[in-house]
Structures are given as C-alpha cells and as structure tokens.
C-alpha positions as CSV (number, residue, x, y, z in Angstrom):
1,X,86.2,9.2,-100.5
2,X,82.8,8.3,-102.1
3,X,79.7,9.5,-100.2
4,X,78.4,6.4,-98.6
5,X,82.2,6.4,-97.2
6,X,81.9,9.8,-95.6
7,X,81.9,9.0,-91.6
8,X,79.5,10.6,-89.6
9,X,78.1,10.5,-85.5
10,X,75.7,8.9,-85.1
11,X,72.9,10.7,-83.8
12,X,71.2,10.7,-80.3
13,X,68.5,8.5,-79.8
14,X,64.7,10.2,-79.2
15,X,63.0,9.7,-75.6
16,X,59.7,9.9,-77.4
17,X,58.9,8.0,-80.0
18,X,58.4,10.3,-83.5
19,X,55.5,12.2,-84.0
20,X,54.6,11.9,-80.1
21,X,53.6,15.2,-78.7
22,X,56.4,15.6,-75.5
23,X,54.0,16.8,-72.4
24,X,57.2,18.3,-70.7
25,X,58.8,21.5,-71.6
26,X,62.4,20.3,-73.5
27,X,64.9,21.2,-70.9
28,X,66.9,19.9,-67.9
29,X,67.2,21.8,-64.4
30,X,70.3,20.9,-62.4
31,X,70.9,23.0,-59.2
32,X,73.2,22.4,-56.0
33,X,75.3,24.8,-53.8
34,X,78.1,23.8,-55.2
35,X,79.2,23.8,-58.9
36,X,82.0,24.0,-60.7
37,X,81.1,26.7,-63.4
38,X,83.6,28.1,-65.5
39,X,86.2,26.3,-63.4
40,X,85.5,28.0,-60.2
41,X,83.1,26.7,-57.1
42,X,79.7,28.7,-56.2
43,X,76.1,27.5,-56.0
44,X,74.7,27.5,-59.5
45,X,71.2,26.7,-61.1
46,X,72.0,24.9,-64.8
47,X,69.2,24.8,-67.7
48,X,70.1,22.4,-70.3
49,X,68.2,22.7,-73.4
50,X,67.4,18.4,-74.8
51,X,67.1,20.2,-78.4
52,X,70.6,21.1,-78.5
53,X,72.4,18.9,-75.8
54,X,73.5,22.5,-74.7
55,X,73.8,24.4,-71.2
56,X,71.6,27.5,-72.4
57,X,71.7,29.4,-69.1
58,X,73.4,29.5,-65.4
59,X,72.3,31.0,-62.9
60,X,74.9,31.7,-60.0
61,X,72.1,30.8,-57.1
62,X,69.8,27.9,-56.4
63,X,66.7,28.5,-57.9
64,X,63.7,26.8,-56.8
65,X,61.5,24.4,-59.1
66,X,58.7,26.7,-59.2
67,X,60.6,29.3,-60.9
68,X,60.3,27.1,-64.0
69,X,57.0,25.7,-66.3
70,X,55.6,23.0,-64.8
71,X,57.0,19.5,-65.4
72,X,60.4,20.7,-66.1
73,X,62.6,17.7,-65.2
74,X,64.0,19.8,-61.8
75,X,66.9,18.6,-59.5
76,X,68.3,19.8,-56.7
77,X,71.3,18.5,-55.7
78,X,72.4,20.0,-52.6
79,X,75.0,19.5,-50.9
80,X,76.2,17.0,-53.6
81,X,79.0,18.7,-56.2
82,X,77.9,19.2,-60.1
83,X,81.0,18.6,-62.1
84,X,81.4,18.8,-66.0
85,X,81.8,15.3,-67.3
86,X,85.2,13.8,-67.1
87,X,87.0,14.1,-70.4
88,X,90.0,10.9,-70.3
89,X,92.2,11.5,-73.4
90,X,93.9,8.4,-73.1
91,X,91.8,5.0,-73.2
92,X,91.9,1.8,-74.9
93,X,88.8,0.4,-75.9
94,X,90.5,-2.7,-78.0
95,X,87.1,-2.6,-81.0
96,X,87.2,-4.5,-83.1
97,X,89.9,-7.0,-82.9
98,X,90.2,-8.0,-79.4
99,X,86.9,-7.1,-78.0
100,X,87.9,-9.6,-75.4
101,X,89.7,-7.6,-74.2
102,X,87.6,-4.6,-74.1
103,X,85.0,-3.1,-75.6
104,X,83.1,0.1,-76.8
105,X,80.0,-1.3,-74.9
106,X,81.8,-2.1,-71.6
107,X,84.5,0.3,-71.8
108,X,82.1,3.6,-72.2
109,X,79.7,2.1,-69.5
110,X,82.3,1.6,-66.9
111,X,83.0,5.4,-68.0
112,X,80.2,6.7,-66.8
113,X,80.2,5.0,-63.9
114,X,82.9,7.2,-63.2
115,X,82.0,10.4,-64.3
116,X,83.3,10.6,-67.8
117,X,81.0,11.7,-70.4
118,X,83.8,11.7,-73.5
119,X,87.0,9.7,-73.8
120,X,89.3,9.7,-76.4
121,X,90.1,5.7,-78.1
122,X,93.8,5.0,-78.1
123,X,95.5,4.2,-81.7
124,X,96.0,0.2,-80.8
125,X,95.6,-2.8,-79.6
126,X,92.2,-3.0,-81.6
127,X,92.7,-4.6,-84.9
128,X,93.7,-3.0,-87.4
129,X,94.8,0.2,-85.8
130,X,94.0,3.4,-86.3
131,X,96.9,3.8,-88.4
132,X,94.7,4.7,-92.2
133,X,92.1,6.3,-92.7
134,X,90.5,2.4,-93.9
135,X,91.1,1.3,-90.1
136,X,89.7,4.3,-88.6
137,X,86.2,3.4,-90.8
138,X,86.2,-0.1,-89.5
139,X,86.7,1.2,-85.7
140,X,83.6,3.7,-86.6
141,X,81.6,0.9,-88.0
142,X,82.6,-1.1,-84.5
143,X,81.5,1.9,-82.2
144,X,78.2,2.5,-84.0
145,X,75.2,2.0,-81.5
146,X,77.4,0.8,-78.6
147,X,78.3,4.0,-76.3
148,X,77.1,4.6,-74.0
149,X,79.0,8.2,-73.8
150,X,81.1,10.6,-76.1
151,X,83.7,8.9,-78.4
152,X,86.7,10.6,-80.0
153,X,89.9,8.6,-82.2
154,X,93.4,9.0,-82.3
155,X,95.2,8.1,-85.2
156,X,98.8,6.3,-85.4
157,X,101.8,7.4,-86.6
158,X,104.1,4.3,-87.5
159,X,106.9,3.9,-90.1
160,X,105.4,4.1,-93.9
161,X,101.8,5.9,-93.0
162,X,102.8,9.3,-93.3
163,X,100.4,9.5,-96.7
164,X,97.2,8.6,-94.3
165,X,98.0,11.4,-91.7
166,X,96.7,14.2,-93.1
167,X,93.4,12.2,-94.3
168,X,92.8,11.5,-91.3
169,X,93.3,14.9,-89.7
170,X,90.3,15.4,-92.4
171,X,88.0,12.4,-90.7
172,X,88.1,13.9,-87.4
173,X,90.8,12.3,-85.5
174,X,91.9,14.1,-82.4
175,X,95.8,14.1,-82.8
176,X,98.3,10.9,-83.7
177,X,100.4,9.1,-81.5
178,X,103.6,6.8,-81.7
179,X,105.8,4.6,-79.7
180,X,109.7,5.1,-79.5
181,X,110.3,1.2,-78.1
182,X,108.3,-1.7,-79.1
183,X,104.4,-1.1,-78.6
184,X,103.7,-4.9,-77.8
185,X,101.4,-5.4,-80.0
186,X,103.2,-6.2,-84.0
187,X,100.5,-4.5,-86.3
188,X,101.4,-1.0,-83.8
189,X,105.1,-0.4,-84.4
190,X,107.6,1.8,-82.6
191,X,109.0,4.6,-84.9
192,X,112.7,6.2,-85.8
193,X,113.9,9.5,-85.3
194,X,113.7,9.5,-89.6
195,X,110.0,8.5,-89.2
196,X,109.2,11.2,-86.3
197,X,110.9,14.0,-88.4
198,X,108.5,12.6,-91.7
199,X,105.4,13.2,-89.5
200,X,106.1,15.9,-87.8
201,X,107.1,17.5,-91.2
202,X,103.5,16.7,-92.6
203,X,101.6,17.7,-89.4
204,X,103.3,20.7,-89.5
205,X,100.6,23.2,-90.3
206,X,97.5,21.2,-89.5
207,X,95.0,21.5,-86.9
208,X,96.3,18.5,-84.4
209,X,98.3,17.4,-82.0
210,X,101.0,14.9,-82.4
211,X,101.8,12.6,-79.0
212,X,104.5,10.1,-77.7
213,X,104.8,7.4,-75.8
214,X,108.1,8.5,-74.4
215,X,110.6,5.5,-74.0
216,X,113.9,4.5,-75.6
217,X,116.7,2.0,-74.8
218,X,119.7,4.0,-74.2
219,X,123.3,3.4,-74.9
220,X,125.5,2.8,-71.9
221,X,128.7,4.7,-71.4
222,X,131.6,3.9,-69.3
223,X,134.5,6.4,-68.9
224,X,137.8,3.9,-68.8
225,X,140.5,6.8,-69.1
226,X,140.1,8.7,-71.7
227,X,137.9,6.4,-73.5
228,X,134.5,6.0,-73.4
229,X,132.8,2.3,-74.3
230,X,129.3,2.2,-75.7
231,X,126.8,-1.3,-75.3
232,X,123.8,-1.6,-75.1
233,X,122.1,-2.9,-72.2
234,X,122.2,-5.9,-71.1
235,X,119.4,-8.5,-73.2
236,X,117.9,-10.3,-69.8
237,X,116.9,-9.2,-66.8
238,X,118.7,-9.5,-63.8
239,X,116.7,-10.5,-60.2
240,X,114.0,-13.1,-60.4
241,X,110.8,-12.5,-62.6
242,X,108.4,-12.5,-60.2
243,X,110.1,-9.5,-58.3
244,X,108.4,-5.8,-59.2
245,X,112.0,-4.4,-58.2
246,X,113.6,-6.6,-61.3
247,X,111.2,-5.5,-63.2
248,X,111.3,-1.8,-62.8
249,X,115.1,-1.8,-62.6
250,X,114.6,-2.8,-66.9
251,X,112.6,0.2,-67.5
252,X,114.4,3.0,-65.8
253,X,114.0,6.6,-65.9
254,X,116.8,7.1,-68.3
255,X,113.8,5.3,-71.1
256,X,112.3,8.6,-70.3
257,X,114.7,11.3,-70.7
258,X,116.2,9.8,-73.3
259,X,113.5,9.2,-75.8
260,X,112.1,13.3,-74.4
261,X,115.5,14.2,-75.1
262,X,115.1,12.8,-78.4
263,X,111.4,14.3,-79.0
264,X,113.1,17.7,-78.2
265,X,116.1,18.0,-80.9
266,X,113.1,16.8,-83.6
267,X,111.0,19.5,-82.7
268,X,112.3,22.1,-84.9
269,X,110.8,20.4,-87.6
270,X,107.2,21.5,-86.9
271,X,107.9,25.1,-84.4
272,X,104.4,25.4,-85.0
273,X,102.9,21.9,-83.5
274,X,102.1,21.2,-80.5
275,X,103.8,18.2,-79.0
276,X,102.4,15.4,-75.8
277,X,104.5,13.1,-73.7
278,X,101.6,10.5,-72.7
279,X,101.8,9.2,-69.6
280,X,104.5,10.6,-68.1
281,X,106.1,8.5,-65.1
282,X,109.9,9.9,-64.5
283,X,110.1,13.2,-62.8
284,X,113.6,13.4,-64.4
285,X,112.0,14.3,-67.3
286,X,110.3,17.3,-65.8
287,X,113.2,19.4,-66.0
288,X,113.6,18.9,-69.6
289,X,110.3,19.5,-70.6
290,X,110.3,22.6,-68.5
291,X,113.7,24.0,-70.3
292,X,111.9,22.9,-73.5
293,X,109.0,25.3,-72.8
294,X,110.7,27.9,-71.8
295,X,112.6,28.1,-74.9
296,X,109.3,28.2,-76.7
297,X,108.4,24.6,-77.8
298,X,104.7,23.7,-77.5
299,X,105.1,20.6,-75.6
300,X,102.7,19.5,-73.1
301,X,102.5,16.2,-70.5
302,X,100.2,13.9,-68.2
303,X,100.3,11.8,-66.4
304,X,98.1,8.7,-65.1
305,X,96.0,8.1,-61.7
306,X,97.9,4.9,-61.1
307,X,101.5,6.9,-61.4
308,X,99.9,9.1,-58.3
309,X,98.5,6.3,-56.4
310,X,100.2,3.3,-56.4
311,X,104.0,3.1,-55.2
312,X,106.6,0.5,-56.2
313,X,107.3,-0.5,-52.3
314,X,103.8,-1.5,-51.8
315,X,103.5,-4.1,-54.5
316,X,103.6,-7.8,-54.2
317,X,105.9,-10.0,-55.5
318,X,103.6,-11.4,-59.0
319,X,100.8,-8.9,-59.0
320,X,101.2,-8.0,-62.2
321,X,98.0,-6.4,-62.4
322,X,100.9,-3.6,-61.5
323,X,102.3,-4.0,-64.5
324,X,102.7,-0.8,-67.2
325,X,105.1,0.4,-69.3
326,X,106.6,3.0,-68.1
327,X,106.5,1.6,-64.7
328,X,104.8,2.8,-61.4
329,X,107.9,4.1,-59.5
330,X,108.8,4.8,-56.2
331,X,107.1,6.4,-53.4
332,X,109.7,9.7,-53.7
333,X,108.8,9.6,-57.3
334,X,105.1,10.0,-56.8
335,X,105.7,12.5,-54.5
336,X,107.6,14.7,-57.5
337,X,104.9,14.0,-59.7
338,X,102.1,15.9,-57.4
339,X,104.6,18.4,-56.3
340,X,104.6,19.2,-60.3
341,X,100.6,19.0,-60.7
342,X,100.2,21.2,-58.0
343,X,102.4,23.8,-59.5
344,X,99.1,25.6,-60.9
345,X,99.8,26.7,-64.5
346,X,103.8,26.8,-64.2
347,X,103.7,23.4,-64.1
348,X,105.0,21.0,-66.5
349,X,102.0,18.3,-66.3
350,X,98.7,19.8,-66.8
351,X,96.4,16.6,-67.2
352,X,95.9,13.4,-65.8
353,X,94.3,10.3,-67.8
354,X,93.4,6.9,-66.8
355,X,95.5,5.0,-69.7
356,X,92.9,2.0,-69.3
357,X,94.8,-0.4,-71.2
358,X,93.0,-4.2,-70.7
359,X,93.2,-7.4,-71.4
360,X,92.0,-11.0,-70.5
361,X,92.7,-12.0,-67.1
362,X,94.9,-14.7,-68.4
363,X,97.3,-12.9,-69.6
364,X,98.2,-11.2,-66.5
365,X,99.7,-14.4,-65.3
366,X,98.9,-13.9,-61.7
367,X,99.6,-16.5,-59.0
368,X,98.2,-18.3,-56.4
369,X,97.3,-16.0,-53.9
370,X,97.4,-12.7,-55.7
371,X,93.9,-12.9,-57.0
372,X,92.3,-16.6,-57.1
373,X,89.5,-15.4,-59.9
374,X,92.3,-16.1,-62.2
375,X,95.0,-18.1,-60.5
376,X,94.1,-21.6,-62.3
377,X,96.1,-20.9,-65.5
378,X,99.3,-23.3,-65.6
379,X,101.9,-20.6,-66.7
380,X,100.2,-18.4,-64.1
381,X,103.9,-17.4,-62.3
382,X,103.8,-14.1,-61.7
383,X,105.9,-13.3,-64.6
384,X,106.2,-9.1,-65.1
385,X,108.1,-9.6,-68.0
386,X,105.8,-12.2,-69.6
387,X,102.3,-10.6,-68.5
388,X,100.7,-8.0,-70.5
389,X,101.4,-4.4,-69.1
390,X,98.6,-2.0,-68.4
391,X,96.1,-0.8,-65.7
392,X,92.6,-1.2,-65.9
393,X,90.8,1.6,-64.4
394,X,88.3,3.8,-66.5
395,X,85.5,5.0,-64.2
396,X,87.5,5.1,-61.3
397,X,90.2,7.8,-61.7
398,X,87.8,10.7,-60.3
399,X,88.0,8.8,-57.1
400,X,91.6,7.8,-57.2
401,X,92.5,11.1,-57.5
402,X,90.2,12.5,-54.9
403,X,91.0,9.7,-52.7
404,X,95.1,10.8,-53.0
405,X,94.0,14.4,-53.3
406,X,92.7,14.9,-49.8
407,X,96.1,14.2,-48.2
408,X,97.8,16.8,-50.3
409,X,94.5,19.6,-50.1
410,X,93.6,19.2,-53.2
411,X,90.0,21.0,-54.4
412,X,86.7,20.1,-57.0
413,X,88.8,23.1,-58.7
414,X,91.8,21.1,-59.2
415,X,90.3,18.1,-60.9
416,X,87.9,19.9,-62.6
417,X,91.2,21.8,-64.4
418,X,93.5,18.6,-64.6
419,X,90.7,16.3,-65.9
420,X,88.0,18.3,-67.6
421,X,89.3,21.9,-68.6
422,X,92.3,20.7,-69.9
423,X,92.2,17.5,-71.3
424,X,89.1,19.1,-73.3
425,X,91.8,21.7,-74.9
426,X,94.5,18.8,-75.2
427,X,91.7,17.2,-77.8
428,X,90.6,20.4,-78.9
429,X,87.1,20.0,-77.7
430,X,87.8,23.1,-75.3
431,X,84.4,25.1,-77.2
432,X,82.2,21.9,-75.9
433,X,83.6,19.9,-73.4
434,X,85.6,20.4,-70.0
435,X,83.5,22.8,-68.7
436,X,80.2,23.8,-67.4
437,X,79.3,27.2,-69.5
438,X,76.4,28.7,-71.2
439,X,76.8,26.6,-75.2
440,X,79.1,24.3,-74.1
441,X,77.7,20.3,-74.0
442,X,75.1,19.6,-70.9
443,X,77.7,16.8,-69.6
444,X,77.2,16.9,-65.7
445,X,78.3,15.1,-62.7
446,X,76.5,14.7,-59.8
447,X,79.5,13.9,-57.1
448,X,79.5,12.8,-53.2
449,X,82.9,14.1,-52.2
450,X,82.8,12.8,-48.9
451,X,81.1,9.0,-49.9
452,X,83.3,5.9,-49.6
453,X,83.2,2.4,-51.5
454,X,85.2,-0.7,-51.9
455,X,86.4,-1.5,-55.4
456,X,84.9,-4.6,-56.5
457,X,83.1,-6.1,-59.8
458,X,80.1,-4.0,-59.2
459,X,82.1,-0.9,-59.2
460,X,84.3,-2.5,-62.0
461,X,82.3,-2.0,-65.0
462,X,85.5,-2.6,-68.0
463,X,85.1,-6.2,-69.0
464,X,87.4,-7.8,-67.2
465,X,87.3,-7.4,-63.2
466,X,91.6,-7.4,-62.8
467,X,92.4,-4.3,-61.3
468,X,95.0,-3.5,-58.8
469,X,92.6,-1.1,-57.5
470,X,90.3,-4.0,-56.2
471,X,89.3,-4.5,-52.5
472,X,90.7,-0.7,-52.0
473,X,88.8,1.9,-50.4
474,X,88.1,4.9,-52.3
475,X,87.0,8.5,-51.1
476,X,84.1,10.0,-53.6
477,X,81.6,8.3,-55.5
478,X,79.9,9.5,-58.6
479,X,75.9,9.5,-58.0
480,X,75.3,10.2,-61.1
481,X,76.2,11.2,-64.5
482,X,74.3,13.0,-67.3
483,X,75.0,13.7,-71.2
484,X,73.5,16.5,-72.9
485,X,71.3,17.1,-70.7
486,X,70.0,13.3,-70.5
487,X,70.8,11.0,-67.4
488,X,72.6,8.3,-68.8
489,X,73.6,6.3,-65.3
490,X,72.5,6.5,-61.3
491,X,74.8,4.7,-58.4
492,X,70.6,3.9,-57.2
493,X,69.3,2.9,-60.7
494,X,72.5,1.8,-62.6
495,X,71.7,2.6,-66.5
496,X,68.1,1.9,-66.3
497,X,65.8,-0.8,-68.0
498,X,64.9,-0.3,-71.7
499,X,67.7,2.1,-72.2
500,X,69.9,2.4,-75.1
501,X,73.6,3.9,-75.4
502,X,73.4,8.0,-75.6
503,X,77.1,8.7,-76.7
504,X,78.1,10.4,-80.2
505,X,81.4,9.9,-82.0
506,X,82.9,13.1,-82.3
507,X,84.3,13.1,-85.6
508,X,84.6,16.7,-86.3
509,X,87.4,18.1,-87.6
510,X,90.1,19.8,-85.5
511,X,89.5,23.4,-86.3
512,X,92.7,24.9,-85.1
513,X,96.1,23.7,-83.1
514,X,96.1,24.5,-79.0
C-alpha cells in the first residue's frame, strides 16, 4: 500500500483555536459518590488529562473543587453514577451505500445519547462491505469528520476473500465475521464449512477474533423402522404472514445448534483463535457452547438487549419492527438467557450488544394500526417474511437493560462488566476502553439510575424513528456522556451549538488474541 493509501484516525478537533493561549489548566474533574472504577462501586474523584484523552489519576473519595488550580473544569456529580462509556461491538452503521438507512453521523450521535463512547461498524449492509482491504478504505473515507464518538471495523469473511484477511488484520480491523444462512443482503454472502475451515486456517496465528452469525438450515430426519429419511424443510411457511408465531416457527432453535454444532467440529483448525457466536438467541445452544469450553475451545457469546426484553407472546400480529434474524423467542427463553448472564464468569454469555441493524421505514412493511408514521405504503401488510429483519436501538440498550435488570437485582457492576469491560476485551480494546482506570481513555457516563422516559423521536436519535421500543417506558437515562475527557452530549443541552463530531477511528492494530 502506497503512503497516501496508509489509513489513519483522524485526529481530535482543538477547543482553542491554534496558537490561542488556553486560560484553564488542561484537565477534566469528574467526582460523584458513586463510580464504577476498576469494575467495582465506591465514590471516586477522576482527573482526566485533555492532552492525552487519558484518566491520569483517581482518587477513591470526593474531592472538593478547591483542591484543584483554579478554573479546572470541576463536576460533581453526586448522587448521579459515573460509568465508563458503553462499548457496543455489534452495530450497523450502513456508510456508504445505504446511508438511508443509517449513518455514521446519526448512528454515532444516537450513541451517545445512550452512553456509548466506541462502537464497533458491522461488516455489511454498507456498500461495498468490509470484505477487502479496498472496501474497508472507502468506509474510512465515509466515516472521516462524521463521529461523533469512537469508531472501530470489522472485516468479512465470505467465500473467495480469504487473500484480504490478513491485510486487513494489518489496517486495524477488530476481528471478521460470516454468515452460515443467507445474510439478506447479495454483495454479503453466507459461507461453507470449506470456506470457514480456509479462514480459520489463515487467522490461525493472528491477533483477531473471528465471529458467526450462527444459523443453518438443518436436515430433517424421520425414523420409519429402521430407516431414516432425510429432506429438507419445507420451502414456504406454514400459518399466515402476518402472524409473529409463523414466523418464528421458520427460524427455530435447531438454526442455532446446528450451525454452533457446525462452528465446533471446525474449530480444530485454528486451537489457537478465539471464536464468537453473535447474537445468541437459543438457550439450547448454551449447553454446547459450555461443553465446548470446557474442553478447551476459545469460544465466547452475546447476546442482544432486544433478546432480554422483548418476548414472542407480546408482539402483535404485523409489527415487524420485531422482526430479526435469529428471532426474539419466547418468554421461557428469555428467562434462560438471564439465568445464563447472571452466571457471573461461569457463564456462557459474557456480553450484550445492541445489533442496531436499520433500515427505511418502508421496508418494515407495517400496517395500519401498528405505527401510522409509516402505514401509507401499498404493500404495507405486515409481512415478517417480506420486511427487512433487524432492531433499531443504539443509545438505548443501557436503559433496556437497566429497565429489565431491576426485576432480576441486577447492579452498575453488572452492566459495567457485560457492556464495557468485556465487550472492550472482545475487540481487544481492553488497555483503553471498558473501564475507568488510571491510562485508560477519559470515556465517562454520567447516569440517573432511578430517572424514567418514554421512547420517542427525541430519544431516538438513529435515522429512522421505527423502533419497537417506541412509546415504552424505560428506567435510567443517561445525563450525559463525555469522550476523552471532552463532553460530547447533555440530556439539558443536547450536543451543543457550534460543535463538531469528537470520535476517532480506531484503526490500530490488534496487538495480541483474547
């Protein structure tokens, strides 16, 4: 790669114009009674230098502003929560390509709405996908000047770009990740068992981290005697369209275990990489991946705030805003998925993601009565197999999960660890991000953990306003939310007048595995 190709961050804008004397010392003072540092609650003073971006000291009491120079920008919080910024691993910001759908502007401001100071761009739906080293240079050129927090890539694995993989590894991606059953998109396709075993065989010794979307058709057997017949399944759905139940009947959770199951006998080729199931939805699967780590393999999960929120009973015949792949199961099933999470470390899922996956409002296909923003389209039926599946919710899943958290006595500790500490290592960001620590990034939260609000556009900040989370009532609101030391957005003040995106791309190289 020539030099003017070489892809770099690019850089924080000043506050002061050059070669203006600054008549404030250069640092930020955050203090509350309550901060997560280090992953555990106690009240905490944090000095952030704006040189470096970096937390340069804590001190485990609140200390008052006159303990600093005077006009040191000093806050104290109290009895509001400081939280490191939310790192989501799994987002789809859709630039360039179909920018309608999403955006790095609109995506990474409805992010820090929410929280999150980093998330990590998904391999498609933006076109071309990150799938060569030449598509990951146009998304960089997209991104340039337009986030509004930290930006990290994955790369793609699909059949015939095995030669780009390691290249990319190079640019900075933060791991790869393929689909096992059609992607529904055509330039993103699903890959073999021949293709998995080609990529895992090249990642094999290199610093990333290689991820699934976990689903596969499965043959079906029938025992007649002592015969067995094999199909396949059956090519149309049976139940009307319109029906959630027909539509999750289609994906069920053998798509899961048997695409894991799949993942699992390939893993030999690479001992030494470790392995993701995104989005995990089946708790079948659990006990698989469980067996799997116990025999050594270096596989890891998550799951999504909608699979721990949202229940299959409770949704309406043609809201398809419902709609993902895999599908949002059954109440019981939710229920298995946060008896898992709350397993501690001995627990097979260890971090939960938004998987913000957009589109136009249009192609939801919703019906009369569902939501009437978007009810005027003629083929607007309802349709789940027709509409596009995914869930838009970046910026909102700290207060999903808080919201579903209280019923089950969950803690700032826990979410702090499923959606900071750990997705940080899961990119292997875990020496800047996740955490509040002396020379790790100055990303901050300022969290009301007992606020409430009602989801609607102005809490909505994606593109397009199509949620299923809309008109509900959430528990805990974000108040504010700071990068590197900088506030970036206010619930009061919004993002401010005359400001400009503070985010980075963070295109350093994976230094070593997880």
């Amino acid at each position: 790669m020539s030099a003017p190709d070489v892809l770099h961050p690019y850089p924080t804008p000043a506050t002061t114009p050059p070669g203006t004397p600054s008549t404030n010392p250069p640092i930020t003072v955050l203090a509350s009674s309550r901060v997560v540092v280090e992953g555990g609650l106690t009240p905490a003073t944090l000095v952030i230098s704006l040189h470096t971006g970096k937390i340069t000291s804590i001190f485990h009491s609140v200390l008052p502003a006159s303990d600093f120079p005077p006009g040191t920008s000093y806050t104290d919080h109290t009895p509001l929560v400081l939280l490191p910024g939310i790192v989501d691993a799994h987002v789809h910001l859709n630039e360039p390509g179909r920018t309608e759908w999403e955006g790095f502007w609109t995506g990474t401001q409805a992010a820090a709405f929410g929280g999150v100071t980093t998330v990590v761009d998904m391999p498609l739906n933006a076109i071309p996908p990150t799938t060569t080293v030449n598509g990951l240079k146009e998304k960089v050129r997209a991104a340039q000047g337009q986030c509004w927090v930290d930006v990290g890539f994955y790369g793609g694995i699909v059949p015939g770009n095995a030669c780009e993989l390691k290249p990319l590894v190079r640019e900075g991606v933060r791991g790869f990740k393929g689909f096992l059953i059609d992607s529904g998109v055509e330039e993103f396709p699903a890959v073999s068992s021949t293709d998995i075993a080609i990529a895992m065989t090249e990642l094999a010794d290199e610093p990333t981290i290689l991820m699934f979307h976990a689903e596969m058709i499965p043959p079906i057997s029938d025992s007649v005697g002592d015969d067995v017949q094999w199909s396949l399944p059956p090519l149309a759905p049976i139940g009307p369209l319109d029906e959630y139940r027909t539509f999750l009947a289609s994906r069920p959770a053998s798509f899961e275990t048997y695409a894991i199951s799949e993942i699992l006998c390939l893993a030999p080729y690479a001992p030494n990489l470790p392995l993701h199931i995104v989005h995990l939805s089946a708790i079948e699967a659990i006990p698989l991946i469980r067996a799997a780590r116990a025999r050594g393999v270096k596989i890891t999960t998550e799951t999504c705030f909608h699979y721990l929120s949202l229940a299959a009973e409770a949704i309406r015949n043609g809201d398809t805003r419902h709609k993902c792949c895999p599908p949002i199961r059954m109440q019981s099933n939710q229920e298995g998925l946060w008896d898992e999470l709350l397993h501690g470390n001995e627990g097979v899922i260890q971090t939960v993601v938004s998987d913000h996956s957009p589109c136009t409002p249009n192609l939801k296909l919703l019906p009369p009565g569902i939501d009437g923003q978007y009810s005027n389209e003629r083929e607007a039926n309802g349709d789940f197999f027709a509409a596009w599946g995914g869930v838009s919710s970046v910026g909102l899943g700290l207060s999903i999960l808080w919201t579903e958290g209280q019923k089950r006595g969950i803690t700032v500790e826990d979410v702090v660890k499923w959606c900071c500490i750990n997705t940080a290592k899961q990119i292997g960001l875990e020496h800047q991000k996740g955490d509040l620590r002396v020379g790790f990034d100055g990303d901050v939260v300022v969290f009301d953990d007992q606020a409430t609000f009602e989801v609607g556009p102005s809490s909505m900040l994606f593109r397009n306003k199509c949620s299923p989370y809309q008109g509900k009532t959430l528990r805990g609101a974000v108040k504010e939310t700071w990068l590197r030391g900088r506030k970036i957005f206010s619930r009061e003040q919004g993002f401010g007048k005359g400001t400009c995106p503070q985010g980075q791309l963070l295109l350093e190289p994976r230094k070593r595995a997880i």
